[in-house]
PASE-45503 format. One record per residue (C-alpha): residue number from 0; chain; x, y, z. Coordinates in steps of 0.2 Angstrom, whole numbers, plus 5000, padded with zeros to 4 digits. Each point is the difference from the previous one (the first is absolute). Example, Ala and Ser with C-alpha at 12.3 -4.5 7.8 and 13.67 -1.06 7.14 Angstrom:
! PASE-45503
<node><seq>0</seq><mol>A</mol><xx>5062</xx><yy>4978</yy><zz>5039</zz></node>
<node><seq>1</seq><mol>A</mol><xx>5006</xx><yy>5017</yy><zz>4997</zz></node>
! end
This chain:
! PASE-45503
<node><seq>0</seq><mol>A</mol><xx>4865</xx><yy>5073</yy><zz>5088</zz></node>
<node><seq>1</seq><mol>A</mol><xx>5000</xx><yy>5020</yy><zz>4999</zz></node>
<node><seq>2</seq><mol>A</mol><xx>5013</xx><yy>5008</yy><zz>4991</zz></node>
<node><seq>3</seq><mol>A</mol><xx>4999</xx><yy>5018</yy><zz>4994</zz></node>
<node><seq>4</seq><mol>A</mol><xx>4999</xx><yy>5002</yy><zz>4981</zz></node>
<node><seq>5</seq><mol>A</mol><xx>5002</xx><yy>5016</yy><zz>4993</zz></node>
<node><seq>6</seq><mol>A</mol><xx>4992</xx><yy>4993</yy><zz>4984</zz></node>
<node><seq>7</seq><mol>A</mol><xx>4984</xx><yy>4999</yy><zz>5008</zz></node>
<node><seq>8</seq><mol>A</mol><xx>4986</xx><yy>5009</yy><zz>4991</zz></node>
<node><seq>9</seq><mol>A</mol><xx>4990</xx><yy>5014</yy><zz>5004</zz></node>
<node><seq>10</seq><mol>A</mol><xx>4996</xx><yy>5004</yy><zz>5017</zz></node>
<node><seq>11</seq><mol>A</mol><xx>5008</xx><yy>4986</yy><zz>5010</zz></node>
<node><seq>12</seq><mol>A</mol><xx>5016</xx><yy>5008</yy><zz>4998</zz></node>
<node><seq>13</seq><mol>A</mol><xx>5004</xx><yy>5013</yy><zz>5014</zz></node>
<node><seq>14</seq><mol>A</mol><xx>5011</xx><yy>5011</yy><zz>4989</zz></node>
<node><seq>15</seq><mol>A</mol><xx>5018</xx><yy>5005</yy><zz>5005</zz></node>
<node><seq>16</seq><mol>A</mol><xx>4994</xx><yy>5010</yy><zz>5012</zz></node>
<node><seq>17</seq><mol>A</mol><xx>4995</xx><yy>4987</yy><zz>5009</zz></node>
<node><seq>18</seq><mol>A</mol><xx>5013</xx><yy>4985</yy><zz>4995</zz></node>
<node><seq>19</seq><mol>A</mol><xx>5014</xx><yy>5014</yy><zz>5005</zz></node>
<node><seq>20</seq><mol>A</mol><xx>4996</xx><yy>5002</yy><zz>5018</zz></node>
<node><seq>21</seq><mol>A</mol><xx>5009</xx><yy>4988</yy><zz>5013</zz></node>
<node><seq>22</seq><mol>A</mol><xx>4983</xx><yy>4995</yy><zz>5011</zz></node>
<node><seq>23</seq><mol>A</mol><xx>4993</xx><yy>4993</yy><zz>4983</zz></node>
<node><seq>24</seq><mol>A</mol><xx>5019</xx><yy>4990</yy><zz>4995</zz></node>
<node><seq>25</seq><mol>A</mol><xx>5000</xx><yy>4994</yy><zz>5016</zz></node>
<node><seq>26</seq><mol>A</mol><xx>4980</xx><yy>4995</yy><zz>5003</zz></node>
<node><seq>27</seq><mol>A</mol><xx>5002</xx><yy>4991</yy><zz>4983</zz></node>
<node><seq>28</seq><mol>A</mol><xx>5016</xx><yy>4993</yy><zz>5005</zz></node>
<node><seq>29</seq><mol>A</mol><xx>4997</xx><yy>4992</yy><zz>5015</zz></node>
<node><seq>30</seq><mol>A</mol><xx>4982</xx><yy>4995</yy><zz>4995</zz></node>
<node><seq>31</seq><mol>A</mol><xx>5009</xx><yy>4989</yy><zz>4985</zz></node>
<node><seq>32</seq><mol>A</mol><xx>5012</xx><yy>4994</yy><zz>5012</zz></node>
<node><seq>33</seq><mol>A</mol><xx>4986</xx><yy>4994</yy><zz>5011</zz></node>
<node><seq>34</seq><mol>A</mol><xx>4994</xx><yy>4992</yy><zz>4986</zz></node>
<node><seq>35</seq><mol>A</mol><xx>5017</xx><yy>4991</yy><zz>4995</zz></node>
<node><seq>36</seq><mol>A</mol><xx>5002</xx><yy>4995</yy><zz>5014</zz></node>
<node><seq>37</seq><mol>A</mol><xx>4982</xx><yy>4993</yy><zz>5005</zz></node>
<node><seq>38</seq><mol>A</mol><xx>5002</xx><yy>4990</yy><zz>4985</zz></node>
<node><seq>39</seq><mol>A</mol><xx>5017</xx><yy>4995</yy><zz>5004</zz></node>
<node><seq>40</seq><mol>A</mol><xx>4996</xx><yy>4992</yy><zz>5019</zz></node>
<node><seq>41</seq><mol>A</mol><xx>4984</xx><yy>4995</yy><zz>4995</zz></node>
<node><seq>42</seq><mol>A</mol><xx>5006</xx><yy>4980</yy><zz>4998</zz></node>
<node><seq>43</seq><mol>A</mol><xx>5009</xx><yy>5001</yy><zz>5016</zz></node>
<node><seq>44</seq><mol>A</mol><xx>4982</xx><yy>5004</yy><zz>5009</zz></node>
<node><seq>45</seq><mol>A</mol><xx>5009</xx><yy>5016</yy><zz>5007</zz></node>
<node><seq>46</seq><mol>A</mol><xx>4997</xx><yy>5020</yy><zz>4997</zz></node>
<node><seq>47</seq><mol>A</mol><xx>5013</xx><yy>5012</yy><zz>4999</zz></node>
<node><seq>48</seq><mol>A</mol><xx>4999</xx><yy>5007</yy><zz>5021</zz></node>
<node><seq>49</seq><mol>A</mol><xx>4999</xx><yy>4983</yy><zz>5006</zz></node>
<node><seq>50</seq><mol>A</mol><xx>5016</xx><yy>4999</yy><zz>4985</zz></node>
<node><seq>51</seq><mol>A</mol><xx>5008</xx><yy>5013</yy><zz>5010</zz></node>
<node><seq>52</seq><mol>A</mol><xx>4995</xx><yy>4994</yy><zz>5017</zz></node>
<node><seq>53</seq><mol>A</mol><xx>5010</xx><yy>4984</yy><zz>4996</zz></node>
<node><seq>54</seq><mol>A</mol><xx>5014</xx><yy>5011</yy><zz>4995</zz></node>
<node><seq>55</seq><mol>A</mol><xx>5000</xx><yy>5011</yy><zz>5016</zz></node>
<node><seq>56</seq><mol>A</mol><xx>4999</xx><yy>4984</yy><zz>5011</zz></node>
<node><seq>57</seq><mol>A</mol><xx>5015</xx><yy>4992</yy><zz>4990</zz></node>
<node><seq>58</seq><mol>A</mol><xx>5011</xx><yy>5017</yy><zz>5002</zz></node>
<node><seq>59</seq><mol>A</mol><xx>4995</xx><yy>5002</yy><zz>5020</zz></node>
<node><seq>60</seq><mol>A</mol><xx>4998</xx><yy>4984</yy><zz>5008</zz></node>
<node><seq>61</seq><mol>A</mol><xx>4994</xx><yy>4997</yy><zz>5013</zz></node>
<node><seq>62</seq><mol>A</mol><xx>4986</xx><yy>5015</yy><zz>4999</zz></node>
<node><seq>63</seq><mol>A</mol><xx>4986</xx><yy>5005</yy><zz>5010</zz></node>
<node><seq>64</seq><mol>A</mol><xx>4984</xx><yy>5005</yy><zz>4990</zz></node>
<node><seq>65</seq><mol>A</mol><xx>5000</xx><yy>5017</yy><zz>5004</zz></node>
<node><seq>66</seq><mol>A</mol><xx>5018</xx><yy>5003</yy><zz>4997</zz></node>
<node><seq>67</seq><mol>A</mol><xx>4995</xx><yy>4993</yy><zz>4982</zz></node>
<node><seq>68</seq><mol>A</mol><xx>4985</xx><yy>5011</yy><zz>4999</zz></node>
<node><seq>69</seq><mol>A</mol><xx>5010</xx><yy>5014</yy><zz>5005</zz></node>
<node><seq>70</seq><mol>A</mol><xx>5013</xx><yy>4997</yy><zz>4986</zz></node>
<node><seq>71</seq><mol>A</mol><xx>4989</xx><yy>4998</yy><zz>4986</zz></node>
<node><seq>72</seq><mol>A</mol><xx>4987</xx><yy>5014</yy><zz>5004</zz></node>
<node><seq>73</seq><mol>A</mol><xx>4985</xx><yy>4990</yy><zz>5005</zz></node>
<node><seq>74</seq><mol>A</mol><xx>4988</xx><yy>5002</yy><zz>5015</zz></node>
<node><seq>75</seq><mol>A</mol><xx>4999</xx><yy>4985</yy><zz>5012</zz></node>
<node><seq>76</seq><mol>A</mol><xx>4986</xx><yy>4993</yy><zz>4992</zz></node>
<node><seq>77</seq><mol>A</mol><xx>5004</xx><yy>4998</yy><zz>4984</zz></node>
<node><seq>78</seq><mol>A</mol><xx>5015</xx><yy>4994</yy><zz>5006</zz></node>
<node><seq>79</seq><mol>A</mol><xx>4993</xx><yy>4984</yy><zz>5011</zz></node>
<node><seq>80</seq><mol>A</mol><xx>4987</xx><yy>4997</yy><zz>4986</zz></node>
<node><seq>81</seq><mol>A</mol><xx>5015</xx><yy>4996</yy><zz>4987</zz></node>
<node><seq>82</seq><mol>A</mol><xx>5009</xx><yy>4992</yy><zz>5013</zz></node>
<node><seq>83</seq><mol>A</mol><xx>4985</xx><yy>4988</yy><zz>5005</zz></node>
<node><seq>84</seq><mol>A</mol><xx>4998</xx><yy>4997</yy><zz>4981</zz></node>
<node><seq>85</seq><mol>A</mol><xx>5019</xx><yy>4995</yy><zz>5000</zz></node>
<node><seq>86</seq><mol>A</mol><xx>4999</xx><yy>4990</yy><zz>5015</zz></node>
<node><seq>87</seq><mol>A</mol><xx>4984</xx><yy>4991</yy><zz>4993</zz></node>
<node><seq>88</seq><mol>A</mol><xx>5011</xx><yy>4995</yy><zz>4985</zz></node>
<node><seq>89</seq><mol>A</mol><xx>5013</xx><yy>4994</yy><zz>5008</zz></node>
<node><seq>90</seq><mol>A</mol><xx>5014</xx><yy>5013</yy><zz>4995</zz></node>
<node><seq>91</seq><mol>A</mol><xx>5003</xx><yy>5008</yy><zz>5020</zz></node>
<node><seq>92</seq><mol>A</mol><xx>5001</xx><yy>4996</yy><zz>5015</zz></node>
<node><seq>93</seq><mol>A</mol><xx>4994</xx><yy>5013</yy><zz>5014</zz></node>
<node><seq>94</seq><mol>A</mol><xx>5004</xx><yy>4995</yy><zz>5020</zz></node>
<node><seq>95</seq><mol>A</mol><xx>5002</xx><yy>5010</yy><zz>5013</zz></node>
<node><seq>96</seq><mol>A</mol><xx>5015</xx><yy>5012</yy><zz>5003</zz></node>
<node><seq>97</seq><mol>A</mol><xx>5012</xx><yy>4991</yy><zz>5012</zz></node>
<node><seq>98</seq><mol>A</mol><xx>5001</xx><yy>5016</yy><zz>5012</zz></node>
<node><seq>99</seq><mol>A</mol><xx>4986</xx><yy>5009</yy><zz>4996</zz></node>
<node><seq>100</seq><mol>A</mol><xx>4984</xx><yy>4988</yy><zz>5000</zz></node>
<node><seq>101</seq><mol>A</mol><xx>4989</xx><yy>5014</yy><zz>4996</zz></node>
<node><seq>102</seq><mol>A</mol><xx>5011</xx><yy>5001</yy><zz>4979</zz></node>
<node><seq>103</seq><mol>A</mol><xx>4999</xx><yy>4986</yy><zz>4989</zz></node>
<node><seq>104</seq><mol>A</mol><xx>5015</xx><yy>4995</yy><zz>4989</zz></node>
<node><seq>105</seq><mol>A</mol><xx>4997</xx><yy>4995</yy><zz>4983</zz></node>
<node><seq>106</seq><mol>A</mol><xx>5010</xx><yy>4989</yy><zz>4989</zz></node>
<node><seq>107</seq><mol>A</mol><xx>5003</xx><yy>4994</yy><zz>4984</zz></node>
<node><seq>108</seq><mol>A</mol><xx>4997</xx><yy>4981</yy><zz>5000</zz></node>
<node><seq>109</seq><mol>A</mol><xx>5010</xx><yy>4989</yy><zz>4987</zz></node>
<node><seq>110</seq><mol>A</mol><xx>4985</xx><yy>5001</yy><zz>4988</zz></node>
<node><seq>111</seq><mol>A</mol><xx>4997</xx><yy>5019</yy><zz>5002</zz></node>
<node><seq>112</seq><mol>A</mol><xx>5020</xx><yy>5000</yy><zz>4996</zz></node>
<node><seq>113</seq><mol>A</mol><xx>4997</xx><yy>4991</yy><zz>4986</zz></node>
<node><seq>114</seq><mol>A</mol><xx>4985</xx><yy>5010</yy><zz>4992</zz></node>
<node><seq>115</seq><mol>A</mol><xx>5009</xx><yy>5015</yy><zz>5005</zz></node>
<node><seq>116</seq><mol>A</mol><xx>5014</xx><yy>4994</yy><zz>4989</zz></node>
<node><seq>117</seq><mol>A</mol><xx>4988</xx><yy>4997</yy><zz>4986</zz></node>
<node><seq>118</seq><mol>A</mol><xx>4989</xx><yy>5014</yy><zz>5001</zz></node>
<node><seq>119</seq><mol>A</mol><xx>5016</xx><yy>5013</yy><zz>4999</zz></node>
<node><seq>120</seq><mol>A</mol><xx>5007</xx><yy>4991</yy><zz>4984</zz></node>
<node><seq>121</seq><mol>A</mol><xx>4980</xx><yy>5003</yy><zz>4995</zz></node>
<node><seq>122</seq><mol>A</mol><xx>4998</xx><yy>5019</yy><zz>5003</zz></node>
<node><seq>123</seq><mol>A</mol><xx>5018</xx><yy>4999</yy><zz>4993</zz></node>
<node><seq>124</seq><mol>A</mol><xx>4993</xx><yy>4998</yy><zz>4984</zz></node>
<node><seq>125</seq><mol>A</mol><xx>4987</xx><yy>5009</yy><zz>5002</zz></node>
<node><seq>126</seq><mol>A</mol><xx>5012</xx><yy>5016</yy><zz>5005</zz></node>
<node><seq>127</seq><mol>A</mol><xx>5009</xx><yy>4996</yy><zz>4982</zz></node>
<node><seq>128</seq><mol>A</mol><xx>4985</xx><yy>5001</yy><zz>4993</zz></node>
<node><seq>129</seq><mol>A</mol><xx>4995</xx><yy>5016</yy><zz>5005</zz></node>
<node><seq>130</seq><mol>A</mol><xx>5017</xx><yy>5006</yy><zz>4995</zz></node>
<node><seq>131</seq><mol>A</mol><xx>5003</xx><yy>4992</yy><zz>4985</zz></node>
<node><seq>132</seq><mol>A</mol><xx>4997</xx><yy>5016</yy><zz>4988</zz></node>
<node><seq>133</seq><mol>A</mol><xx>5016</xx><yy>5007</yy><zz>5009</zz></node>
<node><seq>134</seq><mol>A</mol><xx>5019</xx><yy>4997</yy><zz>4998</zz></node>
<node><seq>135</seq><mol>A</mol><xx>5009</xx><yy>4989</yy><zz>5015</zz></node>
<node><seq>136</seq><mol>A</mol><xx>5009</xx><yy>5018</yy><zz>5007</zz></node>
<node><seq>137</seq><mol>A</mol><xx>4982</xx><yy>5011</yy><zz>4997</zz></node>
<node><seq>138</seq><mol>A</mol><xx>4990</xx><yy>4986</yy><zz>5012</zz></node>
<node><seq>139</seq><mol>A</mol><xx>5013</xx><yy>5000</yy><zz>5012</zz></node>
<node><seq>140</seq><mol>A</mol><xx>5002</xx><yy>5019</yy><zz>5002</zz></node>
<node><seq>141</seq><mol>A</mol><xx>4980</xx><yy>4999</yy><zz>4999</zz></node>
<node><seq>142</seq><mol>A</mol><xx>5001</xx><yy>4989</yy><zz>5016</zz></node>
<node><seq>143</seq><mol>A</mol><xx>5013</xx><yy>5010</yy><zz>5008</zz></node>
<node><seq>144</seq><mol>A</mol><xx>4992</xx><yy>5016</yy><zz>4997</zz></node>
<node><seq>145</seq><mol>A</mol><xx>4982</xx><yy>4994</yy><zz>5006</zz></node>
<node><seq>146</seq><mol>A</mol><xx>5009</xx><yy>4989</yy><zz>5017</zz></node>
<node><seq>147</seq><mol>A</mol><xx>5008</xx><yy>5021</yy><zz>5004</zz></node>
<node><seq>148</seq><mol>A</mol><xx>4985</xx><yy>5008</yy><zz>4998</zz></node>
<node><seq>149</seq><mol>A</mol><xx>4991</xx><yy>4988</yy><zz>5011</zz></node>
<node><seq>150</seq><mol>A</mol><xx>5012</xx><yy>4990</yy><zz>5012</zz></node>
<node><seq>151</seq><mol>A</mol><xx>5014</xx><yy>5012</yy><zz>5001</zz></node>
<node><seq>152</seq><mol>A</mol><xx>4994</xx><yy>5020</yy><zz>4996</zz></node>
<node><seq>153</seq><mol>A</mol><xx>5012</xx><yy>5005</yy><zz>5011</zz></node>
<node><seq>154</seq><mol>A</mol><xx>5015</xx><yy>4998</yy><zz>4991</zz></node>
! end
């Protein structure tokens, strides 16, 4: 698992040049959340975008995939290639739109439910992990400062 140590001899450590800057934080951040993560869903045969597939589907049912694509930031393809893979598995459903033929709606079934269930108390974990070196009131104003930055910059 990577995790920056600023004990590291010699040239491997960047300095606080480096370590300072907000791309650095947040490449190293969000590569050892990967890594958390992976680790985490790896028994329940899942990844962390087919994780938060599940979770998108359980929030917006019924949804076509390209409202889903379009919510998470994904192109079309990568969006029908996890949904195939979640369809293959048994955790979706996909059938025609009712009024449009053309869309298809996908859904959550009962075991997708269930995994999606599992999978979040998973990357639960794996979330306190990552934030374990920080008091209960620093990781939630972390998480409320990063979801303004990126989900609500306006206000």
């Amino acid at each position: 698992m990577l995790r920056y140590d600023p004990d590291m001899a010699g040239d491997q450590d960047p300095g606080p040049e480096v370590t300072g800057r907000l791309g650095y934080l947040f490449k190293h951040a969000g590569m050892l959340m990967a890594d958390l993560n992976a680790e985490a869903l790896a028994p329940l045969g899942i990844t962390a975008r087919e994780h938060a597939v599940l979770l998108l589907l359980a929030g917006h049912e019924p949804s076509s995939q390209q409202q889903a694509a379009s919510r998470l930031g994904l192109d079309r393809t990568t969006m029908v290639a996890i949904i195939d893979t979640l369809e293959d598995r048994g955790l979706v459903s996909r059938h025609p739109h009712a009024e449009d033929r053309r869309r298809n709606v996908v859904e959550l079934t009962a075991t997708g439910k269930d995994t999606m269930r599992r999978a979040t108390k998973a990357s639960d974990a794996a979330e306190r992990k990552l934030l374990a070196p920080l008091s209960r009131d620093d990781a939630q104003r972390l998480r409320a400062a990063l979801r303004r930055v990126v989900v609500d910059p306006a206000s």
